[in-house]
N, C-alpha and C positions, 0 to 999 in steps of 0.2 A: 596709889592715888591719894593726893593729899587733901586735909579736909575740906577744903575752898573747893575743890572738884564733885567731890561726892553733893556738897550741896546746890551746887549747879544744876549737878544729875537727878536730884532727887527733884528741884524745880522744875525739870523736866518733863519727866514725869508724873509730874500733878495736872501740866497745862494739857498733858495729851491727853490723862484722865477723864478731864474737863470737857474737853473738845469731843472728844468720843463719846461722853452721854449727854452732851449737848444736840449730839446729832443724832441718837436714838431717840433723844423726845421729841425732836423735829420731825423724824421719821412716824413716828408714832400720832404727830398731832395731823398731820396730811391723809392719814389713811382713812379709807372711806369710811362711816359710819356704818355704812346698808350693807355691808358684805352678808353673804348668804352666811347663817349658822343650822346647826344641827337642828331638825322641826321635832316636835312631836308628832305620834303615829295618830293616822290620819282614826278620828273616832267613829265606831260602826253605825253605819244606820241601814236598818230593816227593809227594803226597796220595795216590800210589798203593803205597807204603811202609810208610804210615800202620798200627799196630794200637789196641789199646784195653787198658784193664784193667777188668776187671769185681767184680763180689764182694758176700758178705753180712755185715749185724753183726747176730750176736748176744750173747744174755746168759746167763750160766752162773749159775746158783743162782736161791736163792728171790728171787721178783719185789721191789720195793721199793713201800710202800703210796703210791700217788698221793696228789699230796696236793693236797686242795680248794682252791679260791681263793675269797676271801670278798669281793665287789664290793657292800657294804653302803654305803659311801663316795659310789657314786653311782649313781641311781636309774635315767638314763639305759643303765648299765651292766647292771644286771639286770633291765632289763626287755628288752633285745635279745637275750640269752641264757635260751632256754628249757630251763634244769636244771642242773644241776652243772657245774661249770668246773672243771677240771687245770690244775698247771702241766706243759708241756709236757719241761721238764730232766728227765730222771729217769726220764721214762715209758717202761717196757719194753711192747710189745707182747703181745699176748695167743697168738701164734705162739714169744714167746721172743726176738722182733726187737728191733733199735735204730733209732727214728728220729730226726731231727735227730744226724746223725752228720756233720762234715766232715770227708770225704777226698778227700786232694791231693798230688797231686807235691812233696814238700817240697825235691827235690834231685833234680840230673840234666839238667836242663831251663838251665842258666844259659848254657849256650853259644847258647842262642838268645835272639833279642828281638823281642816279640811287640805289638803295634798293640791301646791297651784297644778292644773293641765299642764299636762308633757308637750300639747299641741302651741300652736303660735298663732297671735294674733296679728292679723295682717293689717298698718296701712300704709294704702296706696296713695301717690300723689299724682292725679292724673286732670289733663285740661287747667293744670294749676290750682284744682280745691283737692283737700283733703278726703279720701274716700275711706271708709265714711268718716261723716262728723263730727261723729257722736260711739265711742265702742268702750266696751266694759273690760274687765278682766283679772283676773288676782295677781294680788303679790308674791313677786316670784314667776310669774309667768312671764315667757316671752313675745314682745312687741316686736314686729320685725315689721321695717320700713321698706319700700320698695318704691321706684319713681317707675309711670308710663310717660313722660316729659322729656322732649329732647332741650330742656333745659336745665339749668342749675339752681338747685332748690336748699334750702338750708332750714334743719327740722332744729325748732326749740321749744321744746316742755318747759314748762314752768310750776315746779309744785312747790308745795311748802314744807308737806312732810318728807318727800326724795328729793335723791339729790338730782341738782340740774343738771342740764347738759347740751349742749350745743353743736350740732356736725354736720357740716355738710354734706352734700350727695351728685355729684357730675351725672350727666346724663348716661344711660349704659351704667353706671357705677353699682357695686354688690350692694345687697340690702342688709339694712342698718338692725343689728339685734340688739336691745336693751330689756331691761327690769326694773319692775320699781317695786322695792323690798316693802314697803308698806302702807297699808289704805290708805285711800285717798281720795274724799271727793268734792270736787273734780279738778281734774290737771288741763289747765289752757295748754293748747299749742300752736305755736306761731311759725311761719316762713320770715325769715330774716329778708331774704329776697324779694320777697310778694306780700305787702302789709296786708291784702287782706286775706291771706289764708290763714283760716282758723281752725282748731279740732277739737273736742274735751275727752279725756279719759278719766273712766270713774276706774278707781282698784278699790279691789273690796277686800274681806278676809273672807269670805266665803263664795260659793258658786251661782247663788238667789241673785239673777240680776236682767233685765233685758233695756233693749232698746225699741221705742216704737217707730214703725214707720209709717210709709203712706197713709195708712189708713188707720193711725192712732192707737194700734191695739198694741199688747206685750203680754206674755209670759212667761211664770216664776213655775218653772217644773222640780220636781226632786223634793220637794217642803216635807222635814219630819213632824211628824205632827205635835203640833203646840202655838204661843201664842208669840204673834209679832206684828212690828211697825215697817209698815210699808211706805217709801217716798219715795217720792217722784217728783226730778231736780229736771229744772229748766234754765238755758241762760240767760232767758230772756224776761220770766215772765215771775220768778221765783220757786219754791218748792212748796210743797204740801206733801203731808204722811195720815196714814190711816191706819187702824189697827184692827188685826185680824186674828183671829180663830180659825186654824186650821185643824183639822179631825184627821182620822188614817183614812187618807183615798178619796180623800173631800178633792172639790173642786169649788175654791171661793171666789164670786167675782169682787172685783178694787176698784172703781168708776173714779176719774178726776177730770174736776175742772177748772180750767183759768181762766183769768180774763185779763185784760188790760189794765197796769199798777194804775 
């Protein structure tokens, strides 16, 4: 091979060079962020130790008017729903309560590290709103989607810190399993399909978390004893946090109240 050839060849071989770690860092820049890595071991706590925080939300002033949701859009939609549909943000209780309210350990909690449940958090898309609302859960744990809807329904979170995601679901169609690698509160989620279905997920790093319902009350069980900030996040009305003192085996109550911004 003479030398005009060899350096052809050796041209060659630079460009594929090139091309081939051009296309590993492509590869590399596309891959998820949130992939699951090795955790550490989940830290002990004493279960005979253990107390709770408990508590109610309510609303202070005049109620704010519900406000109807109109499922003219689609047929299937109002014809599974016999009578008037709310949305569910906003809505004060006819006691004066708040439900869909997340309250959770926002602080206090970081010297431990906690194992997400092996179990699955369910939601349902049924009569075309999101069942429930309002649901908590850690990072790492599995959210599994499911439709009661002989229609087609299109689920989209929106977080800031996970990544998005967007998928549809056909009627009869298998349920949707995701994750989201890290806290977050809270994650809108919307139906492409049906603007007005809506839902919030709070992920936490730890298991201190509930939802209230009907009747405005919640419960923080498991608390190793020591001090922390309690908040309670609304979509509507804003958040407020309180700080507590918990003892071994104590049971603390956490009262909050809104009102209208």
């Amino acid at each position: 091979m003479n030398q005009r050839n060899w350096i052809w060849l050796f041209a060659g071989l630079m460009v594929l060079g090139l091309v081939g770690c051009g296309k590993k860092q492509e590869e590399t820049a596309i891959r998820p962020t949130n992939e699951p890595t090795s955790a550490p071991a989940p830290t002990p706590i004493d279960p005979t130790t253990v107390g709770e925080v408990t508590g109610k939300i309510t609303f202070e002033g005049a109620r704010p008017k519900p406000q109807q949701i109109n499922m003219d859009q689609d047929p299937t939609c109002q014809q599974k729903n016999h009578g008037p549909v709310f949305a569910e943000d906003g809505r004060v209780n006819s006691d004066g309560t708040l439900s869909n309210v997340f309250v959770y350990v926002k602080s206090g909690a970081e010297k431990y590290t906690f194992a997400p449940p092996t179990d699955t958090v369910t939601l349902d898309q049924n009569g075309c709103m999101y069942r429930p609302h309002m649901l908590g859960l850690m990072a790492g744990q599995i959210l599994q989607i499911v439709s009661s809807d002989d229609t087609t329904h299109n689920i989209h979170p929106m977080p800031v810190n996970n990544r998005e995601w967007n998928m549809s679901q056909l009627p009869g169609a298998a349920p949707i399993q995701q994750k989201f690698m890290h806290p977050e509160i809270m994650i809108p989620i919307k139906c492409n399909q049906h603007a007005w279905m809506r839902a919030w997920i709070g992920v936490t790093s730890n298991p201190f978390f509930g939802v209230t319902g009907n009747g405005g009350t919640f419960e923080i069980k498991g608390l190793p004893p020591g001090n922390y900030t309690i908040e309670a996040w609304t979509a509507t009305f804003g958040t407020q946090e309180q700080k507590v003192t918990v003892a071994p085996k104590e049971t603390k109550t956490v009262d909050f109240k809104f009102k209208a911004s």
